[in-house]
C-alpha positions in Angstrom: 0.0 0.0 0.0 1.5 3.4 -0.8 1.6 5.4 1.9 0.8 9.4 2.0 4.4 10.5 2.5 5.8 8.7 -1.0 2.6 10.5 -2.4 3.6 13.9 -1.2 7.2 13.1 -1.9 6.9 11.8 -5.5 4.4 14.8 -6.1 7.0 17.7 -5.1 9.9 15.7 -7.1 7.3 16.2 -9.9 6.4 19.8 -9.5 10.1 20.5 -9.3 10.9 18.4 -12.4 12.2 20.6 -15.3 10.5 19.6 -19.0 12.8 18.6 -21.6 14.1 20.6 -23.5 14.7 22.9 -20.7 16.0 20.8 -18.1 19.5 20.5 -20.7 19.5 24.3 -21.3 19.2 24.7 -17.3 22.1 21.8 -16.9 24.1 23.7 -19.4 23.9 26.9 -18.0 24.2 26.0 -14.3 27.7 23.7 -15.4 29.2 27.2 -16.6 28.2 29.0 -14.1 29.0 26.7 -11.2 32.6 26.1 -13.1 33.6 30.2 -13.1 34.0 30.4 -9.7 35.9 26.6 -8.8 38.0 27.8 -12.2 38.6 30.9 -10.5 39.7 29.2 -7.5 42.1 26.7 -9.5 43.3 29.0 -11.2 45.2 30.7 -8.5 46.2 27.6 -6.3 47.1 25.4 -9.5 51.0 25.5 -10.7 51.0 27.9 -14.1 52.5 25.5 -16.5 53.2 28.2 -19.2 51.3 26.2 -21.9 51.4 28.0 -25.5 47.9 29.5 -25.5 47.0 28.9 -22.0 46.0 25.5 -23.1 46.3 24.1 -19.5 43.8 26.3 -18.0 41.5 26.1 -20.9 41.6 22.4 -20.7 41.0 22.6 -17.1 37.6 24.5 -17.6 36.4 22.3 -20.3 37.5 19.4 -17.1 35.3 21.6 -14.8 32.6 22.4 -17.0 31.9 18.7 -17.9 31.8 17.0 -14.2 29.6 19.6 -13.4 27.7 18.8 -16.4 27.3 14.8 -15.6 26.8 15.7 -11.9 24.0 17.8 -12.9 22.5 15.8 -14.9 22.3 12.8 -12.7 20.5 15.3 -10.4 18.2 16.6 -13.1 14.8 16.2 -10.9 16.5 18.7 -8.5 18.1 20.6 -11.4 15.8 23.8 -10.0 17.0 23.0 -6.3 20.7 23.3 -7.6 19.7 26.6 -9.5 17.9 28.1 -6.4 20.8 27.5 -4.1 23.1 29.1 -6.4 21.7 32.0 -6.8 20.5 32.4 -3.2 24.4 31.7 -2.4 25.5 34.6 -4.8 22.6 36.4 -3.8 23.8 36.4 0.3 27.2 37.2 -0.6 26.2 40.3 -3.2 24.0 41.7 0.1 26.0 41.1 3.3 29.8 41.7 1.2 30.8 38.2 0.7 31.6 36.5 -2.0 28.6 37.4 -4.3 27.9 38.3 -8.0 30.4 41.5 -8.5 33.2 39.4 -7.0 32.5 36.4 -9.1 32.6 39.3 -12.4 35.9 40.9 -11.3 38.0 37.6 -10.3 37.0 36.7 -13.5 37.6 39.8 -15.3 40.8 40.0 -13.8 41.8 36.2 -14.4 41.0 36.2 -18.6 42.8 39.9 -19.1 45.9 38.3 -16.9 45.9 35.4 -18.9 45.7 36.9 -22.1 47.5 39.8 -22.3 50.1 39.7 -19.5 50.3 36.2 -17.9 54.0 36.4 -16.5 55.1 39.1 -15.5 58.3 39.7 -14.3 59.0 37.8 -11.1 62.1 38.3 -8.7 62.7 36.9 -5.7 64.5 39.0 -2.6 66.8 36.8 -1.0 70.1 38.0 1.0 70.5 41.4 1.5 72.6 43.7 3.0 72.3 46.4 5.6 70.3 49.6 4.0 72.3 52.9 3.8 71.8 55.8 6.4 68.7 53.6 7.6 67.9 55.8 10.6 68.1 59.4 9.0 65.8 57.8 6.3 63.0 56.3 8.7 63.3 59.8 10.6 62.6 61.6 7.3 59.3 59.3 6.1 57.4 62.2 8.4 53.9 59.9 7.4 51.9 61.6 10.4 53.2 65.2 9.5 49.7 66.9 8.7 51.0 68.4 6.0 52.3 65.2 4.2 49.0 64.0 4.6 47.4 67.1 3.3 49.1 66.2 -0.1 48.1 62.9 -0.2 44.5 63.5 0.8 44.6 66.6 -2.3 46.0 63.5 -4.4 43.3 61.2 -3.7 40.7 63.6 -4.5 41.8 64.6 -7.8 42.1 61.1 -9.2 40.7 57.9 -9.5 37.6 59.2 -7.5 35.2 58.2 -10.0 36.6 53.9 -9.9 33.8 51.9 -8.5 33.9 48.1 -7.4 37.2 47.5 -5.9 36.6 47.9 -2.8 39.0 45.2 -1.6 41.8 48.0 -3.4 40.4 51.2 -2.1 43.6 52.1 -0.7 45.9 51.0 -3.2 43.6 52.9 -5.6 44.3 56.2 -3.4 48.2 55.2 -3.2 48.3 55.2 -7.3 46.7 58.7 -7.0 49.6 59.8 -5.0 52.0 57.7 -7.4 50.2 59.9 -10.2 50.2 63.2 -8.2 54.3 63.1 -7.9 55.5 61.3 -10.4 53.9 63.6 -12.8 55.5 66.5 -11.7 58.7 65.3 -10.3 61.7 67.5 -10.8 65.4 65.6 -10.6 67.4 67.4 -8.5 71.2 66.3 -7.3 72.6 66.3 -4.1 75.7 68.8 -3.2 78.9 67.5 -4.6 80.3 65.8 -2.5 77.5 64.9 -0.3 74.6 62.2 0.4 71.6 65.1 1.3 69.1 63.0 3.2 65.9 65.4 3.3 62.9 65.0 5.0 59.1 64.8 3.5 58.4 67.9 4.3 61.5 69.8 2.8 60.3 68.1 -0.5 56.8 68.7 -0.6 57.5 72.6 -1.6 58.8 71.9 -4.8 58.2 68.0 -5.7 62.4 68.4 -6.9 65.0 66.2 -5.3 67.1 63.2 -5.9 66.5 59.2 -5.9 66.4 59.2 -2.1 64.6 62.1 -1.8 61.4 61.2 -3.7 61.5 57.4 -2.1 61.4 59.2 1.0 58.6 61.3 0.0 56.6 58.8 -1.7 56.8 56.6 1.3 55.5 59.4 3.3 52.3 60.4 1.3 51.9 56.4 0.9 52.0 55.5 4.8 49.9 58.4 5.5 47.0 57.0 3.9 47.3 53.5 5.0 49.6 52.1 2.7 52.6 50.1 3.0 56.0 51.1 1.4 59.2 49.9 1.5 62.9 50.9 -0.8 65.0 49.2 -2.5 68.9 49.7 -2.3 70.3 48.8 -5.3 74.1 50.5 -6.8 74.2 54.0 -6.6 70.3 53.9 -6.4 66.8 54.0 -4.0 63.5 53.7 -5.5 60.2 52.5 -3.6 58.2 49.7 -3.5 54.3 49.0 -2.3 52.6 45.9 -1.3 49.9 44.6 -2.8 49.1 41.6 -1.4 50.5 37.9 -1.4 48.3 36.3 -3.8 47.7 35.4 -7.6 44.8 37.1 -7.5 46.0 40.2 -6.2 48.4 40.2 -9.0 45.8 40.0 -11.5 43.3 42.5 -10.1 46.3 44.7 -9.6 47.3 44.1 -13.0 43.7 45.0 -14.6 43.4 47.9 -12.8 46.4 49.6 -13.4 46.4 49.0 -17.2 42.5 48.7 -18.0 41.1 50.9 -15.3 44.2 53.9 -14.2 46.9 53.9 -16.1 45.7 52.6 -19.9 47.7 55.1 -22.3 51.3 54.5 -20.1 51.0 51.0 -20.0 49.9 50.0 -23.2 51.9 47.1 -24.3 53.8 46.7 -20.7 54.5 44.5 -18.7 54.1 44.8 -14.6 57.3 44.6 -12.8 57.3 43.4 -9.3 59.4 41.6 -6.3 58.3 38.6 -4.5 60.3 38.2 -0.8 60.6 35.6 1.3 57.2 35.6 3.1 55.2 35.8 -0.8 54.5 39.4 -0.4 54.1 41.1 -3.7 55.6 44.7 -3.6 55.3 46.5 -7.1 57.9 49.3 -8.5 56.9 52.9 -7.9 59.9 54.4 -9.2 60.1 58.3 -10.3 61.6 57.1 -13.9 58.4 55.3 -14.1 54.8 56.2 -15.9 53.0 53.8 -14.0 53.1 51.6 -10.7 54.8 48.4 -11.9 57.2 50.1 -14.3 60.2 49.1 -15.5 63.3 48.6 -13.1 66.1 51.4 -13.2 68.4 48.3 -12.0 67.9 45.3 -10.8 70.5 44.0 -8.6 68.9 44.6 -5.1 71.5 44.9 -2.0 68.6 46.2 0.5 65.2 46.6 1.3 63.5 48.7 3.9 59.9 47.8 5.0 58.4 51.1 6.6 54.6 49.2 8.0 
């Protein structure tokens, strides 16, 4: 004798039953976009074989794409289930700033343009290095919580880059490349005394935006830690230039990447490449060099004897 509960159950599996054709278009659709974000996510823990074409990760989606497919499809009387749920996942995130639609569209965004039009960039590791010249004077000159250092930075901040929306994870980096643009743009290379290693502080500098090598690392440190960034420079022969970090992960690399050359900085880095150091703990830190256009510009030189961290 069937009993009521089968009834009721075999009724609802019913009701939720998707009519063919639909139920394949529904499978379809729900494979792809269940694979975008797991692709997403083996994307930046996988090894980057350096196939020709990115044929590793392409065959990796198709991989994806087609469990989720047969998975689906053995499920297809709760293929309306699965697409509730998903959505309702997205849908949370989206509302309460987790992982929701707009992150799901920038990751992968980010991941394509990185993969397609600048998939390695240049990578150096900092290993041994020696101790950094006049150390002290220099960290007494970064005067980051001098009000009128800030002043700068905050003018900087407000006259670019206001307008980029959805990035909300790089708000501050966004507001660091401001100041990048603010100085670099109207840097003036000035030498020290003959003779003479002239350390001077932020606020010497700010006047006139002139200076040499140490002077504008010191300077563009300031404004940077200021505004909650984090700088460091780089020592190399005869030579200080600074650094920022960006974060320790592939796909701050990417989003980095995207932004600077799709979103701030499109006419001075067309056709370039980022250029970046990796140290010891993974931290990416990316060139912000006054004989740069752009953040991630090219190296003056590259032989590193020291690096100061100013967090």
């Amino acid at each position: 004798m069937v009993k009521l509960k089968d009834i009721k159950y075999q009724s609802l599996k019913e009701k939720l039953r998707i009519k063919s054709p639909w139920d394949s278009i529904i499978i379809f659709i729900l494979s792809i976009l269940f694979t975008i974000p797991v692709f997403i996510i083996a994307h930046q823990k996988l090894i980057d074989f350096n196939w020709p074409f990115q044929m590793d990760r392409i065959l990796m989606f198709i991989l994806i794409t087609t469990i989720f497919h047969f998975v689906l499809k053995a499920m297809r009387r709760i293929t309306l289930i699965s697409l509730i749920i998903y959505l309702v996942t997205l849908l949370y995130g989206t509302v309460f700033g987790g992982y929701g639609f707009i992150s799901v569209f920038e990751d992968y965004r980010s991941m394509i343009y990185a993969m397609s039009e600048n998939p390695n960039p240049q990578d150096l590791i900092v290993s041994k290095l020696l101790p950094f010249p006049n150390k002290y004077k220099i960290i007494k000159a970064v005067e980051y919580d001098n009000p009128k250092i800030r002043n700068f930075a905050i003018r900087a901040t407000s006259k670019y880059f206001k307008k980029v929306k959805g990035y909300n994870e790089y708000f501050t980096l966004i507001q660091c490349f401001a100041v990048f643009k603010e100085i670099n743009t109207n840097w003036n290379y000035v030498s020290d005394p003959k003779g003479r290693d002239y350390i001077a502080k932020a606020t010497e500098t700010l006047p006139y935006l002139s200076g040499d090598c140490d002077d504008h690392s010191i300077f563009m440190a300031a404004c940077i830690k200021s505004i909650g960034g984090i700088p460091r420079l780089i020592h190399t022969k005869g030579h200080i230039y600074p650094e920022i970090y960006i974060g320790d992960k592939k796909s701050d690399l990417e989003a980095i990447n995207y932004l600077i050359k799709k979103e701030l900085f499109p006419q001075e880095s067309k056709g370039q490449v980022l250029h970046y150091h990796i140290d010891e703990r993974g931290k990416i830190w990316l060139n912000l060099d006054y004989t740069a256009h752009y953040p991630g510009g090219p190296f003056m030189n590259e032989e590193i004897l020291g690096a100061l961290t100013l967090d």
